[in-house]
N, C-alpha and C positions, 0 to 999 in steps of 0.2 A: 458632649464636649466638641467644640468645633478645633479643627484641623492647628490654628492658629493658639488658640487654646493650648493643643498636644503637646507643644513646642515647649514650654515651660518647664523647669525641671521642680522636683519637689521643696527644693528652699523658694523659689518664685513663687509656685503654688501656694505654698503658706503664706506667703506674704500678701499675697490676691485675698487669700481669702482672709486674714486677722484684718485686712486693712478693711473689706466691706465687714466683719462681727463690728468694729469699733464702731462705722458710722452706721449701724444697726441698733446697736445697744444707746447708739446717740438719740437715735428719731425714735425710739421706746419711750427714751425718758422724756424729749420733748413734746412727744405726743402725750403723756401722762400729767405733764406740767400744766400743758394749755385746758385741756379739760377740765385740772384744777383752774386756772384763769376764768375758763368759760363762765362758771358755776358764779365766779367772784365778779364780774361783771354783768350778769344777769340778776345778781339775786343779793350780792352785799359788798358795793363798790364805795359805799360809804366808810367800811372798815379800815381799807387800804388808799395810801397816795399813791396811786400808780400810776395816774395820767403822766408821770414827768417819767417813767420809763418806757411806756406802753401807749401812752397816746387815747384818744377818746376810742370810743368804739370801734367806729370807722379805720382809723389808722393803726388799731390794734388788731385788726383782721387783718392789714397789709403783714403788719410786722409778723406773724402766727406763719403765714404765707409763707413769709421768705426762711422763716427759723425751718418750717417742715419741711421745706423741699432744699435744706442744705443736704447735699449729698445724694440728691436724687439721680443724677449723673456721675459717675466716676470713668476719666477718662486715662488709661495706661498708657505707657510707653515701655514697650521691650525691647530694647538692643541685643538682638540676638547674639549678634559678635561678642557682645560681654557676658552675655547669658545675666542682663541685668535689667530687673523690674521698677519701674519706677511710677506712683503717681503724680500724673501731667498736669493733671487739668479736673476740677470737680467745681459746681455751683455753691461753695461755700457761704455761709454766714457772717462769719467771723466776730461771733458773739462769744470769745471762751468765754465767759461770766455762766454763761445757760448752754453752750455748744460744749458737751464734752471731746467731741472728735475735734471740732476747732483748736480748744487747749490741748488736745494731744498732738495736731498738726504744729501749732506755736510754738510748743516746749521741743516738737523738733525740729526746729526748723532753727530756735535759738541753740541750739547745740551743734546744729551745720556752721551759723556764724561763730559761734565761738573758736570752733575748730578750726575754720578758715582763719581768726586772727593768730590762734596760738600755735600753727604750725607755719605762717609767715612772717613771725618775732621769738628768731630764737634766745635772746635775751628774757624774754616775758617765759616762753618755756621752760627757760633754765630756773626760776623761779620757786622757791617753796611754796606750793600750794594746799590750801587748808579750807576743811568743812566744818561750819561752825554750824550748830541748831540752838536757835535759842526759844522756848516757850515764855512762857507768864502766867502768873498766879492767877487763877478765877475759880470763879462759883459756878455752879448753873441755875442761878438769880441774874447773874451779870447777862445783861444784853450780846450782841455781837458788836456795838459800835463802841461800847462798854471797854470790851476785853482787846476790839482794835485798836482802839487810842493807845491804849496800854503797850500795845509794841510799836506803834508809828512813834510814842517818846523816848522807847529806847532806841529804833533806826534814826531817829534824830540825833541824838547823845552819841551814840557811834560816828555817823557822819563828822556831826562837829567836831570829833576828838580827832578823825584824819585828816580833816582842814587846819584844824590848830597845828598837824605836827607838819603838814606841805608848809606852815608860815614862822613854822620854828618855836611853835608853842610850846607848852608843857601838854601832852597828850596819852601818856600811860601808854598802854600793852597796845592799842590802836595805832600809834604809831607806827608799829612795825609796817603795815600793810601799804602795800601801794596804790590799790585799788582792787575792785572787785566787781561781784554782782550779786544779786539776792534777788529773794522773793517770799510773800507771806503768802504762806499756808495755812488753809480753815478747812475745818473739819469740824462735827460736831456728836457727841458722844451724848450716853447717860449723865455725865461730868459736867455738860453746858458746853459752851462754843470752845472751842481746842485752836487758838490763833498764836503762830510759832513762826520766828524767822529761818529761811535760810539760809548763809552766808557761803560764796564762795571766792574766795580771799587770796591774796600773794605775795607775797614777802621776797626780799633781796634772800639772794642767793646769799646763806652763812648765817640768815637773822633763822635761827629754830627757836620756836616756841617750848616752854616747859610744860610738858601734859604732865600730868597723874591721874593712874588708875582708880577709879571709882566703881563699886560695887552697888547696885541698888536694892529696893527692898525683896525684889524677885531673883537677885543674884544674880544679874546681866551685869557685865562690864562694860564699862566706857569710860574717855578721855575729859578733863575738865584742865583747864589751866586758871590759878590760882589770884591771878591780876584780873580776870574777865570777870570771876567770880565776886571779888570784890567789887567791881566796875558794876553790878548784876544787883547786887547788895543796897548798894549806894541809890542809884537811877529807879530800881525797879520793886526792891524790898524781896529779891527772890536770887537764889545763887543757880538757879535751873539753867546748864547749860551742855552742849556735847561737842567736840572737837576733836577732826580726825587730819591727821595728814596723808594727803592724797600722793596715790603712786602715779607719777604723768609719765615716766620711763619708757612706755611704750604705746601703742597707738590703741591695743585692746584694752590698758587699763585706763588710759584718760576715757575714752567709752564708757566703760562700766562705772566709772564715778561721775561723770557727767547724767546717766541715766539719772541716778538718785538727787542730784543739787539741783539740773532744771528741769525737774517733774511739771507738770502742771499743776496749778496752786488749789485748786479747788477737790475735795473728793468726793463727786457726785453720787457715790454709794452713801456714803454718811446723811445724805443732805433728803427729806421728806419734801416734798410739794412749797408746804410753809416756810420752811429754812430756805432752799433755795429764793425762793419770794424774796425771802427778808436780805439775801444775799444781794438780790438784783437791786433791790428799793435801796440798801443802804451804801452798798460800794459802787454804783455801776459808776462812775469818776472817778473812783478809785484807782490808781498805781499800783498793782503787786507786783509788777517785775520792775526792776532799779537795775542802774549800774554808776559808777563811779570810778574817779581816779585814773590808772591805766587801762581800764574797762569803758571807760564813758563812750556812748555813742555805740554803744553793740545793741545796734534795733533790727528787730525783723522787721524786715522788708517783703513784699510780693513780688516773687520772683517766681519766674519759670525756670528752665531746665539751667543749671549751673555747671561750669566744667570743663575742661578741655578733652573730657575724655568722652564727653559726648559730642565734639565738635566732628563733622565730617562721615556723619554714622551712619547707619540705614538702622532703621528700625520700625517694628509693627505695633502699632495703635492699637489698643483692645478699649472697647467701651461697652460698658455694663449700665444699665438702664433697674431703678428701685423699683419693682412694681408688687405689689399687694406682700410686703413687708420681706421682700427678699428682693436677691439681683439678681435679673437674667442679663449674659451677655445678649447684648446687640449686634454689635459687628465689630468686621478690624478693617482697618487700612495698611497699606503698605508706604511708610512717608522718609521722608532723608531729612536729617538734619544738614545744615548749610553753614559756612561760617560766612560771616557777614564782611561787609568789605570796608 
């Protein structure tokens, strides 16, 4: 361990190292993937349309390139003064569809901004906020574009019912909400493809929604409100839905319920060689993250270091280098942040 290294206390240390397992367990599976590619471009390229994801040959060895060497670099910043760890700088992809560390970077990085709008609107934070999950009935006959359709016409039907009530329409239990943000989530079982929305939602302060307790066939409880259900009924032929009111009261529990609402939408454990394939070919123009309403316009962006409390700092660079499926640090620098003039 180099001297610079020492310095770290053991929350940093963990944090160095879960941050290189994620983009480890990332370049496993994308090295797993591409192998399956290889074989399918060698030997039966006729099976699949891939060219409109992957390119000929040629340009599909570019692409392989740049997916494998995501995260071959990871560059730290430590502010020793804060005793605070932070990843600076890495060679990213930015493929979350195929990059699991990507979609784990994206999902937090959408959880920085969100945090940044909801703690500079205190009006929006005084706000009743609510986690809604809603699935859809399938088979596992049913394709994956099959069982998406099937939730892109309920996020539509939703949408439209909070447009109609912004214009004073008749809108039902959608109504209430002022905006939000969501995202589908796929996952695929013995069941067939498992495609489910997440909704996280806000209502005027005073507007409470009516939950009731529901029991399932495993004896787990959860929240259902009786208007969505019907709504669920009508659009979809299915009352599957769950609904939580969120505690924002403090700073650690908007935290912990933002973990769970902007997860990353894909779960690369579920998904074999072929399912992600079919993930890539059928959604890669796909939209799974949305916002709307009083949420519109919450995009991640690429940014570097944010904050005022990194403004003016000294801090020491650590950079760790991927070599034969692990990280060796490389070196550190000693560098200062600056505020700009």
């Amino acid at each position: 361990m180099s001297f610079t290294q020492s310095l770290l206390n053991n929350k940093n240390t963990q944090k160095l190292i879960k941050t290189q397992d994620i983009f480890l367990k990332s370049y496993h599976r994308k090295k797993s993937f591409f192998q399956f590619l290889d074989s399918i471009y060698q030997n039966d390229i006729s099976k699949y349309d891939i060219y409109k994801v992957f390119g000929d040959f040629k340009k599909y060895k570019i692409n392989k390139s740049i997916f494998l060497d995501c995260g071959s670099w990871l560059v730290f910043n430590y502010f020793y003064n804060k005793e605070e760890l932070r990843l600076d700088k890495a060679n990213f992809c930015k493929k979350d569809k195929l990059c699991q560390a990507c979609a784990v970077r994206r999902a937090y990085k959408q959880q920085n901004k969100f945090l940044d709008i909801l703690y500079s609107n205190h009006q929006l934070l005084s706000n009743n906020w609510y986690y809604i999950v809603i699935p859809v009935k399938h088979s596992k006959e049913e394709s994956l574009i099959e069982v998406f359709n099937k939730i892109i016409k309920i996020r539509k039907s939703i949408s439209q019912s909070i447009r109609d009530a912004k214009k004073g329409r008749k809108s039902g239990i959608w109504g209430n909400f002022k905006g939000g943000m969501g995202s589908i989530e796929i996952t695929k079982t013995h069941n067939g493809w498992n495609v489910h929305l997440n909704y996280l939602l806000n209502a005027s302060n005073g507007s409470n929604l009516r939950l009731k307790v529901v029991r399932n066939r495993n004896g787990q409880l959860s929240y259902q409100n009786d208007e969505i259900r019907l709504f669920l009924m009508r659009i979809a032929n299915s009352q599957m839905h769950n609904i939580s009111k969120l505690d924002f009261s403090t700073d650690e529990s908007i935290k912990t319920n933002l973990v769970e609402v902007l997860k990353y939408s894909l779960k690369f454990s579920s998904l074999n060689n072929e399912d992600l394939l079919e993930v890539c070919l059928k959604l890669h123009r796909r939209q799974l993250f949305f916002t709307f309403g009083n949420l519109r316009g919450v995009e991640v962006e690429d940014k570097e270091l944010e904050g005022e409390e990194f403004i003016d700092n000294e801090f020491i660079q650590l950079i760790y280098q991927r070599v034969n499926d692990k990280y060796n640090f490389y070196k550190s620098d000693y560098s200062r942040v600056v505020k700009s003039s």
